[in-house]
Every structure is written in C-alpha cells, then in structure tokens.
C-alpha positions as CSV (number, residue, x, y, z in Angstrom):
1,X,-69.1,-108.9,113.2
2,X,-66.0,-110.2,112.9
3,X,-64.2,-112.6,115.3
4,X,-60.5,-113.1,116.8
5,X,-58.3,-114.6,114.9
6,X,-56.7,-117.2,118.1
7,X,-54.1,-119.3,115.9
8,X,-52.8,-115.3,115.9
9,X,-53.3,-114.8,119.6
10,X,-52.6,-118.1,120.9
11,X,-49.2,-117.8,119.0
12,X,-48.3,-114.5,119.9
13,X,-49.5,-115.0,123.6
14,X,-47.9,-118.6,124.1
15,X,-44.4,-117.4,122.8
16,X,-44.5,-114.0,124.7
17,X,-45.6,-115.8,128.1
18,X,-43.0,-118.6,127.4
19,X,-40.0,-116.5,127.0
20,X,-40.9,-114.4,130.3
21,X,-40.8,-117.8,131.6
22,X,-37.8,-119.5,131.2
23,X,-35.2,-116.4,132.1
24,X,-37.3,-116.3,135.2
25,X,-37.6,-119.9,136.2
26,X,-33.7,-120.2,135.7
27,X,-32.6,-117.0,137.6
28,X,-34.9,-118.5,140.2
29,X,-33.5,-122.1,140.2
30,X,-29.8,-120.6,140.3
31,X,-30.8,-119.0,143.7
32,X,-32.6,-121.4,145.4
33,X,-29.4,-123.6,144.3
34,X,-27.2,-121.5,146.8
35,X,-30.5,-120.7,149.5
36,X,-32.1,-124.1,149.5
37,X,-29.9,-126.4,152.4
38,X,-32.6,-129.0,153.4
39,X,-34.8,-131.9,151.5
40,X,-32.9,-130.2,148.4
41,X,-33.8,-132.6,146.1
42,X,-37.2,-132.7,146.7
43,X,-37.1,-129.1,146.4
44,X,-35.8,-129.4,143.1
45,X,-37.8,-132.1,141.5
46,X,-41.1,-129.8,142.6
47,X,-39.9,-126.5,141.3
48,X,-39.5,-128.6,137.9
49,X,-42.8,-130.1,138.3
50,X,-43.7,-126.3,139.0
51,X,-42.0,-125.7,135.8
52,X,-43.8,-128.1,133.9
53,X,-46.8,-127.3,134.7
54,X,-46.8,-123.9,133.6
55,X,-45.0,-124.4,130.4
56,X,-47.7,-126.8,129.5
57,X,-50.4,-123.5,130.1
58,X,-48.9,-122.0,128.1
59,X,-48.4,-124.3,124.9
60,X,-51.5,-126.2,125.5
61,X,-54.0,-126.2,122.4
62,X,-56.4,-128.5,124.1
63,X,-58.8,-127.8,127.2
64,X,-58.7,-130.7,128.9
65,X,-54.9,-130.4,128.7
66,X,-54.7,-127.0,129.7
67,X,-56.9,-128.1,132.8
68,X,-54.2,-130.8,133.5
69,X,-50.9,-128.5,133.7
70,X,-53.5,-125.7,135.5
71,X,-53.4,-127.8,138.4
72,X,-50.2,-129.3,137.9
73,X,-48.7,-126.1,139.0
74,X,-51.1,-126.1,141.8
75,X,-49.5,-129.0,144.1
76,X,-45.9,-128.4,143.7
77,X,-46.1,-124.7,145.1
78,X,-48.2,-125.6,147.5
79,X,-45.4,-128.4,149.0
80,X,-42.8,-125.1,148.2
81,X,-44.9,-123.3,150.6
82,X,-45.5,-125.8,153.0
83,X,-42.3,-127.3,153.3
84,X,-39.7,-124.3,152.7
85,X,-41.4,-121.4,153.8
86,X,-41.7,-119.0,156.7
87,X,-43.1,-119.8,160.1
88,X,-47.0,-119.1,159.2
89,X,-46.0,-121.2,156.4
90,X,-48.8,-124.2,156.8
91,X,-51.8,-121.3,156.8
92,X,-50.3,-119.7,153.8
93,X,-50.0,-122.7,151.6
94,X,-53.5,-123.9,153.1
95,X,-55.1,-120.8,152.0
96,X,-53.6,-120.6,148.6
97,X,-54.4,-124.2,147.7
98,X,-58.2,-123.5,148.8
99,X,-58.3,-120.1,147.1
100,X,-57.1,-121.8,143.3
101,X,-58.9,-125.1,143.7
102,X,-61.9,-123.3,144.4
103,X,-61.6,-121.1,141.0
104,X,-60.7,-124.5,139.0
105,X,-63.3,-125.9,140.1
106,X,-65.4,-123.7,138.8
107,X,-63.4,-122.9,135.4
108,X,-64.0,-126.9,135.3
109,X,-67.9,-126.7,135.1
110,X,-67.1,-124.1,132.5
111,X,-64.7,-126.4,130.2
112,X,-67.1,-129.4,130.7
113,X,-70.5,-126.6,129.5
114,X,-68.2,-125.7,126.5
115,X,-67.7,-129.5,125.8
116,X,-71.5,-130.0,125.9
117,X,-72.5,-127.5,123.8
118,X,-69.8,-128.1,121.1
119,X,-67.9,-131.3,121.4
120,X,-64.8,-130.4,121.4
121,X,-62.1,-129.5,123.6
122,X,-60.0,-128.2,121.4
123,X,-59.0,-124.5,121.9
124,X,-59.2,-122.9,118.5
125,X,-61.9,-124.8,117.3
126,X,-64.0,-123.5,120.0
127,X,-63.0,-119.9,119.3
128,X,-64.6,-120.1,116.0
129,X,-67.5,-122.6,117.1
130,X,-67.8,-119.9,120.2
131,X,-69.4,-121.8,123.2
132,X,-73.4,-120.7,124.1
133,X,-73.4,-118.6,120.6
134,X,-77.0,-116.4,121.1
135,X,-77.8,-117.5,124.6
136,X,-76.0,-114.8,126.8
137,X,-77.2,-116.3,129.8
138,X,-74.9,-119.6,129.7
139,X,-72.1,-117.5,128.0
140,X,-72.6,-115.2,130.9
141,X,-71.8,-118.5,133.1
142,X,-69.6,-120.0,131.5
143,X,-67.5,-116.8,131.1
144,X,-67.9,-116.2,135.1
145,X,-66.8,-119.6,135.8
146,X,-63.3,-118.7,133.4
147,X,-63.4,-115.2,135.4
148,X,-63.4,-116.9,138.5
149,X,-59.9,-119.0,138.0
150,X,-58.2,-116.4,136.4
151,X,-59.7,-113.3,138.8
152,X,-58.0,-115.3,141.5
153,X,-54.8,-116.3,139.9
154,X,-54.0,-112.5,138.6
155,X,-55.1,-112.5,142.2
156,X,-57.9,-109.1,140.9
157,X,-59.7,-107.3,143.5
158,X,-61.4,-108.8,145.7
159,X,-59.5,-112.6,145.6
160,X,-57.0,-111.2,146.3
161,X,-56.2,-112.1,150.1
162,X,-54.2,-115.2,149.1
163,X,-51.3,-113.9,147.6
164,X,-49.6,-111.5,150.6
165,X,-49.7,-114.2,152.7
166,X,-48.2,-116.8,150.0
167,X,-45.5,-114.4,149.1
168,X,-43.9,-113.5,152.4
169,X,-44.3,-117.5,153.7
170,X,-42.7,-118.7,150.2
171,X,-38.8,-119.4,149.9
172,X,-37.4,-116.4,147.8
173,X,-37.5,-118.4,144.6
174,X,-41.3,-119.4,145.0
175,X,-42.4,-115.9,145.2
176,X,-40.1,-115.0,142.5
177,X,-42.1,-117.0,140.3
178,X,-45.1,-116.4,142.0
179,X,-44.7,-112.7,141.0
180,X,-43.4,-113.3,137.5
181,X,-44.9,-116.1,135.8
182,X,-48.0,-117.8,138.3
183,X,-49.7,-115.0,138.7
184,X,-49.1,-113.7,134.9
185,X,-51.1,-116.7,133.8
186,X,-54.2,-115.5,135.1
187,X,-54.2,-112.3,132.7
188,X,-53.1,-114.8,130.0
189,X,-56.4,-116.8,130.7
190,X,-58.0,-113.4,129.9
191,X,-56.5,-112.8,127.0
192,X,-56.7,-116.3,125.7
193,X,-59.9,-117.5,126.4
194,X,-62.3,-115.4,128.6
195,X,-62.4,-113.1,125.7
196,X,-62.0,-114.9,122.5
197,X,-64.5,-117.5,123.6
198,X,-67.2,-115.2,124.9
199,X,-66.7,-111.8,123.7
200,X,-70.3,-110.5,124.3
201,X,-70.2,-111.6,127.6
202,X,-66.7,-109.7,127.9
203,X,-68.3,-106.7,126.6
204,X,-71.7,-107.1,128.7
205,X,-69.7,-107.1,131.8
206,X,-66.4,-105.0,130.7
207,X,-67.2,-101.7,132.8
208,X,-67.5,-104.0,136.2
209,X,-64.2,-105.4,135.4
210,X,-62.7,-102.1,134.9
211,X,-64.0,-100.7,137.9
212,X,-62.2,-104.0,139.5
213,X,-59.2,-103.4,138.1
214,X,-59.0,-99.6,139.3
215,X,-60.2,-100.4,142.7
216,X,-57.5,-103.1,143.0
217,X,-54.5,-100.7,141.9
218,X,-55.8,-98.1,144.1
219,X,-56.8,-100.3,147.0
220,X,-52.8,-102.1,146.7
221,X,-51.6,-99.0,146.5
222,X,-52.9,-97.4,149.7
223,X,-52.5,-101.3,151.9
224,X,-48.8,-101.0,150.8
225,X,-48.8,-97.5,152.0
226,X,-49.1,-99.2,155.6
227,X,-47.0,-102.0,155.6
228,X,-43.8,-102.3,158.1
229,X,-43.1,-106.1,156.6
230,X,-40.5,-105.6,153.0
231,X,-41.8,-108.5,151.5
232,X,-45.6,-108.0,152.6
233,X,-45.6,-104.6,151.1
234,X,-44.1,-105.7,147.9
235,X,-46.4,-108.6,147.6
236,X,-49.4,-105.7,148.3
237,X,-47.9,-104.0,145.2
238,X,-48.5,-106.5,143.1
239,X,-52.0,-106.5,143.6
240,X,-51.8,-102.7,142.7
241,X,-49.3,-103.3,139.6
242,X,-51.5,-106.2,138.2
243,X,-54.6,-104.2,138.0
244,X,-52.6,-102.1,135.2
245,X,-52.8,-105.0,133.3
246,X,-56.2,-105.8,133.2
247,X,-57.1,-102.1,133.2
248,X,-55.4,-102.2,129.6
249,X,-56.6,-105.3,128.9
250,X,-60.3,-104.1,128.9
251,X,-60.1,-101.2,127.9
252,X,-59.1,-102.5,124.4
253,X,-57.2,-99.7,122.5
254,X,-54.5,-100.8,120.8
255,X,-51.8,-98.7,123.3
256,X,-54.1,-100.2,126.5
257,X,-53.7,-103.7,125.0
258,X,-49.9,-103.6,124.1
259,X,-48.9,-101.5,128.1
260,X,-50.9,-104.2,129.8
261,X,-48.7,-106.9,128.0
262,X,-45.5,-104.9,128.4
263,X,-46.1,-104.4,132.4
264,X,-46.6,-108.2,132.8
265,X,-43.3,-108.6,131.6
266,X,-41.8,-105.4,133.4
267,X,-43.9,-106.4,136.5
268,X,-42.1,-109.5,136.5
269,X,-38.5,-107.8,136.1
270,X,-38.9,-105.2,138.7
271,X,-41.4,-106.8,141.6
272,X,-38.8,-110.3,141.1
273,X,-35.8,-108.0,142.1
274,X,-37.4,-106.6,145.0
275,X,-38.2,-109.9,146.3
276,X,-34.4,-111.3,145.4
277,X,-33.3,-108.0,147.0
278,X,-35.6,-108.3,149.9
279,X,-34.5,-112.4,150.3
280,X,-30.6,-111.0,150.9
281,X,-31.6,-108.8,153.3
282,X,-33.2,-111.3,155.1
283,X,-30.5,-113.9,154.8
284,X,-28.7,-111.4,156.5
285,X,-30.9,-110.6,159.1
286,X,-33.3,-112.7,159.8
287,X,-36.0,-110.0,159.6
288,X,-37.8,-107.9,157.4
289,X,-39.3,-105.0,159.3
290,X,-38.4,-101.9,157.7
291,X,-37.7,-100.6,161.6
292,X,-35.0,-102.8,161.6
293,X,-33.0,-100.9,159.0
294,X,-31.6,-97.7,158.1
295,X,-28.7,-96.6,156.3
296,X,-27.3,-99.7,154.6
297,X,-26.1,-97.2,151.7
298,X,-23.3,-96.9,153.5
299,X,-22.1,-100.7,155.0
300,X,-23.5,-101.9,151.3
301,X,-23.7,-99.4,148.7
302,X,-24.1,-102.1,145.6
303,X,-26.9,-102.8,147.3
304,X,-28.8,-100.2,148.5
305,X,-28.4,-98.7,144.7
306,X,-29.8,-101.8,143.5
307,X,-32.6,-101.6,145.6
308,X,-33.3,-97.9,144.7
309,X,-33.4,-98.6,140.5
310,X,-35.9,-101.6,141.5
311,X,-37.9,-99.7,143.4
312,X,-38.1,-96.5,140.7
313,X,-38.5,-99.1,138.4
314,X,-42.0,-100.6,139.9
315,X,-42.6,-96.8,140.1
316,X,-42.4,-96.1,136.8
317,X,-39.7,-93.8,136.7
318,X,-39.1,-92.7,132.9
319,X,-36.1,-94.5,131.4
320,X,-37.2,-97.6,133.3
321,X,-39.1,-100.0,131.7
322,X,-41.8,-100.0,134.8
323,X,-42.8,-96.3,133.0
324,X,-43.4,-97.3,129.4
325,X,-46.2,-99.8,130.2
326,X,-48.0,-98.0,132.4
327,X,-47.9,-94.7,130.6
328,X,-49.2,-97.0,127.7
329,X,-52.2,-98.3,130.0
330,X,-53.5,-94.8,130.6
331,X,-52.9,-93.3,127.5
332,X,-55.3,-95.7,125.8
333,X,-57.2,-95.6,128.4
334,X,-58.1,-92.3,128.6
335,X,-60.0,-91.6,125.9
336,X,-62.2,-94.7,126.6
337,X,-62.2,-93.5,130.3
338,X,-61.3,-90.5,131.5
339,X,-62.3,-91.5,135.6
340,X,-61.0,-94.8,134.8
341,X,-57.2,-93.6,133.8
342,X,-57.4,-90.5,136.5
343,X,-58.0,-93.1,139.3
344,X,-54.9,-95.4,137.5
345,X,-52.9,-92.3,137.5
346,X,-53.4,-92.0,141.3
347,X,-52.4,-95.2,141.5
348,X,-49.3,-94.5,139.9
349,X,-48.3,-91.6,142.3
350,X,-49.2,-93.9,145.2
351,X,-47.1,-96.0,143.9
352,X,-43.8,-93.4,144.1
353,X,-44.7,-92.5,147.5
354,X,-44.7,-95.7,149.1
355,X,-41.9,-96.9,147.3
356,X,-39.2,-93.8,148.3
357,X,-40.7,-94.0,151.9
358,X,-39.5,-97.4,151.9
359,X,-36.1,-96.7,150.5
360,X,-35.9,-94.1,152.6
361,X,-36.4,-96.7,155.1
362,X,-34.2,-99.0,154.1
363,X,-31.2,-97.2,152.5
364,X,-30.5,-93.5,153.9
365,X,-30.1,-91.9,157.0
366,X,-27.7,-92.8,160.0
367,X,-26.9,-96.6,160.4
368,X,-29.7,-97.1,163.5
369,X,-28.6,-100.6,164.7
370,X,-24.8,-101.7,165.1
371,X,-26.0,-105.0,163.5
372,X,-26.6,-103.5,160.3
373,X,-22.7,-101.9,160.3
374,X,-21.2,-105.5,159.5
375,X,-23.0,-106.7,157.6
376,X,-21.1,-109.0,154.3
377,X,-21.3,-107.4,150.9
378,X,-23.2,-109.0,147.7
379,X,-22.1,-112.0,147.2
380,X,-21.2,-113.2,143.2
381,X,-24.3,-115.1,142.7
382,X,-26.1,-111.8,144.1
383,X,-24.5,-109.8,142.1
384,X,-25.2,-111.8,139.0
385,X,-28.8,-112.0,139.4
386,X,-28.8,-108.5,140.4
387,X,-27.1,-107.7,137.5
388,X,-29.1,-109.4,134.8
389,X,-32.4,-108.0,136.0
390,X,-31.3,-104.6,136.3
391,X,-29.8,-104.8,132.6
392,X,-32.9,-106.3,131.0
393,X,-34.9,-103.2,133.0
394,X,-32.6,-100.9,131.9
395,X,-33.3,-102.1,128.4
396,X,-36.7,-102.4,128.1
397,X,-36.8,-99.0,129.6
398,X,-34.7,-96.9,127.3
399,X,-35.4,-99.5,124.1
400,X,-39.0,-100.3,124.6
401,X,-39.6,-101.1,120.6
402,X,-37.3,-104.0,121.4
403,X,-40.7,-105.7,123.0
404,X,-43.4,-103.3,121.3
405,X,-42.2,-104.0,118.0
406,X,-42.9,-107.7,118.5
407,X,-45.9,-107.0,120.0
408,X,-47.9,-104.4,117.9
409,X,-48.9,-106.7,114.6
410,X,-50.6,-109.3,117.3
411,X,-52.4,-106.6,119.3
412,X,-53.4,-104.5,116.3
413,X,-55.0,-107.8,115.3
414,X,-56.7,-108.5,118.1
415,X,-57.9,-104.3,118.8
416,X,-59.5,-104.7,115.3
417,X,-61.7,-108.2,115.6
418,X,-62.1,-106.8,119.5
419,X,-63.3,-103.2,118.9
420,X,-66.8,-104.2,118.3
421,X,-67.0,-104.8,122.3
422,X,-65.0,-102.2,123.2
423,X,-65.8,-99.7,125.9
424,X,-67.9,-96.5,124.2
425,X,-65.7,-94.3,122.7
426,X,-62.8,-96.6,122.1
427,X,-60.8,-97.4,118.7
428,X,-58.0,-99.7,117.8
C-alpha cells in the first residue's frame, strides 16, 4: 500500500500555512500599534515571540524542534491574555494555558514513543520509518496522544471550552491571531503528522472523528444561536466553522481535502474581520451586548456594510469566499457520507440564521440608544484593515482557482497515497 509522500506535504502545507501567517500577523501588529497604550513594548516583544513561535511550527523539519516553537507560542499569548485583556482576563489565560499544556504534554510522550521505536526525530524520516509499524495498539497511542494537542488547539468538540473565553478576554489583535493562525495549527498537526505518521490508526478511528467534527459544527452553531456577547458569539463560530475543516479533512476526497484547506484560510479572513469589526465597536463603546445596539447603519454606514459582507462571508454567501470551501467540504463529503454532509449542511444554515439575527441586531432598525447617534466614523487605520480583508474575501470568493490552483497537485497527491484509509465509498 502505498504511503504519503511528506517532503510533498510538508512543502505544500508549510508554505500554505506560512503565507496565511504573515498578512495576518502584520494586519494584527498594525492594530494593536494604534489600540495598545500601556507596557507597549512588552506587548510588542511577546506578540514577536508569538510570531516566532508559530513560524518555527510551521517550517520545522525536526520533532524535537517542532515541540520547542509548540510551546513557544504557548507563553507569550498567555502574558497577551493576562496582561492586556478583558476583566475575566486572569481565568481566561489560566484556563487556556492548562487546556494546551495538558495536550503537549501528552503529544510529548508521543514524540519521545516515536523516538524509541525509531531513533530519530526527524519528521520525514519517520514518515517513511512510520512509528509502531504492525502494532496498532501503540500506534493507536501514540496517534491519541498527537490527537490530543491538536483536538485542543483546532479547539474540536469536546476541548473546546477554552477558546470563548480566550477570545472575548484577549486584546483584539490576540484573538485575531488566535482565530487565524493559532488555532489553524492544530488542523495542520492533522494534516502533517497525525496522519502521515499513523495512517491505520487514522483510518481505525476516522468515523469517531467525523462524528466529532459534525457534532462540533452543529453544537457551535446552535451555542452561537444564544449568545447576547458579539465577540463570545463569534468566538462560538469558530468552533462551528473549524469543524468544516476537519470534516474535509477526514473524509479524504480530493474536493473534502482541498475545501477544508481553503476554509482555514477563508476562516481566518472572515472570523478576523468580525473580531477587528467587533474591537471598534467596542473602542467605541465599551460594551459588546448586542442589546446595546441598533441601527448603526445609519450614524456609520461604512461600517455597518462592512460588518454585513463579513458576516455573509462566515455564512457562506456565494461570491464570498466563505461559500466555496464549505460547498467543497460537503460535496466530497457526500458521497462518503451522506448523514455526515446533511448534518454539515445544517450547520451551514445555522450558520445564516445566527449571523443576519445578529446584523440585524447590530445594524438596522431605529437607532435605540442616543449614545449610539454620535458616535466617530472609521478611522484611516480602520478603514485600511477593513479594506484589505474585504478585498482578499472578495477575491478568493469570485477567483477561487487563485488558491485551488495551488492547492490541487498537493491534495491530489495526498487523496491518492490516502485513499487506502479512506472512509467506505470514498475516491480521490
């Protein structure tokens, strides 16, 4: 049976992540250079300690390495948290700092198995060595110990509880790359190593990770429904978004494979402009309580029609680029599973409702409170972030091949050396 190919993966994963990366990380450093007022250069130095940490996951070819700038990126957004964040801030940062040790702990026992068994830390030589080769017992653990990092960082279904609380105690630009980039390099550990390195244990316990991945986008979907809190229900959304990814991820056709990487990067696009978006508002007001808005089309039109294409957008609105990888997810997921992409589909109209209602919310109707009547227009700094992410969704959404055709040859390649541990039914 033939096995991946991960100088081909790595390669195509690496640069992919990476790029996603660094337009984020710098739209995020511009803002918090205009919204950051105290300790500011401590602020800085850990955001490019932050920075460092996760370009290093990304390029590292080395396991002991990768374990290194794994936790790097642990303690500086845990001091971003701590230090810059909202009132509950000391629980949230507390909580997220328990939740990822615990899972690298774990993915540590894992590394340090795979080291035992074959010597070598070094990535792609333990791709084609692969770890615990005919004993699906310690693959089985040492693939669950991997899981357990990267379930958590995604964050999937149930480790989840982290990451609401994280994002609406972080300073705008933490849960911008929270959303963006931290959480992406959980289904990057999936894609990298959980899989390449133990693909019968992948394909053993693939059907219990779908079934995760649905619940999570339906049970985001439907906690977001509920929420009065802006930022708490966008962070909620993620969970729901995310699950797309891993839904298409393990599903393993070809179209599955290629929407779960597009939606990481429109993910990243859409859910950071909400937060940006939901950060002015609160500079503004110093709340974020949908009750306490209402008609801000009219005292700030630029704005409430920005807010309205980011929230289609992380809708999937066709002509978005939100649509195109989630349309991708369940069309190749639906002739591995048809429950499976019926229950994503849900998901997806979920999704629009909770999103308009809070538009709705937020944007039309009478101006409620005299405090929202004056209140200052964008800004240039606001506009120009504003302005770059709506163009690249706008982009991605009406020229998808501008990412697909970049992404095909490397997901056709790994669909084919993948499709013996595919779901029943599915081809590349």
């Amino acid at each position: 049976m033939a096995i991946f190919n991960p100088s081909k993966i790595c390669a195509f994963s690496s640069a992919f992540f990476s790029s996603n990366r660094v337009l984020l990380t710098t739209i995020s450093l511009y803002y918090s250079s205009h919204t950051i007022h105290e300790r500011v250069k401590e602020y800085f130095a850990l955001f490019l300690l932050l920075a460092t940490g996760m370009s290093g996951v990304f390029v590292s070819l080395d396991f002991f390495l990768f374990y290194i700038f794994w936790e790097i990126g642990l303690v500086p957004m845990y001091f971003l948290i701590g230090i810059w964040g909202g009132p509950r801030r000391e629980y949230a940062a507390i909580k997220f700092f328990l939740y990822t040790l615990a899972g690298s702990v774990l993915m540590l026992l894992a590394i340090l198995g795979m080291y035992f068994d074959r010597g070598t830390f070094d990535i792609l030589e333990l791709a084609k060595l692969r770890p615990f080769a005919g004993n699906l017992t310690l693959q089985a653990l040492a693939f669950w110990g991997i899981f357990a990092a990267f379930a958590i960082k995604v964050p999937l279904w149930p480790f989840h509880t982290w990451l609401p609380d994280a994002h609406v105690e972080a300073p705008p630009g933490g849960s911008e790359l929270l959303a963006g980039v931290l959480l992406k390099m959980g289904v990057y550990g999936f894609l990298r190593f959980a899989i390449p390195l133990f693909p019968e244990a992948a394909s053993w316990f693939t059907p219990a990770l779908v079934a995760l991945a649905v619940t999570g986008i339906l049970y985001g979907a439907l906690i977001s429904w509920v929420q009065r809190d802006l930022k708490k229900l966008v962070a909620y959304s993620s969970v729901s978004h995310l699950g797309y990814c891993l839904l298409g991820l393990f599903a393993g056709t070809a179209p599955a494979v290629a929407g779960s990487a597009f939606t990481m990067v429109s993910h990243g696009l859409a859910t950071g402009l909400l937060f940006f978006l939901v950060g002015m508002l609160y500079e503004r007001r110093h709340t974020r309580m949908m009750e306490d808005f209402g008609g801000l089309a009219t005292p700030l039109p630029r704005f409430a029609a920005s807010f309205v294409v980011a929230a289609l957008a992380s809708a999937g609105l066709p002509g978005l680029s939100g649509f195109v990888g989630e349309f991708l997810v369940l069309a190749g997921t639906l002739g591995v599973s048809f429950p499976a992409a019926a229950l994503a589909a849900l998901g997806m109209v979920l999704s629009a409702l909770y999103l308009l209602r809070m538009v709705s919310a937020v944007c039309f109707g009478p101006v409620r409170l005299e405090e929202n009547r004056t209140l200052p227009a964008l800004s240039g700094r606001e506009a120009i972030i504003i302005g770059v992410l709506l163009l690249a969704l706008l982009i991605l959404g009406i020229y998808p091949s501008l990412l697909l055709d970049k992404l095909n040859p490397s997901v056709v390649d790994f669909v084919t050396r993948y499709q013996g541990f595919l779901l029943p039914g599915a081809r590349p």
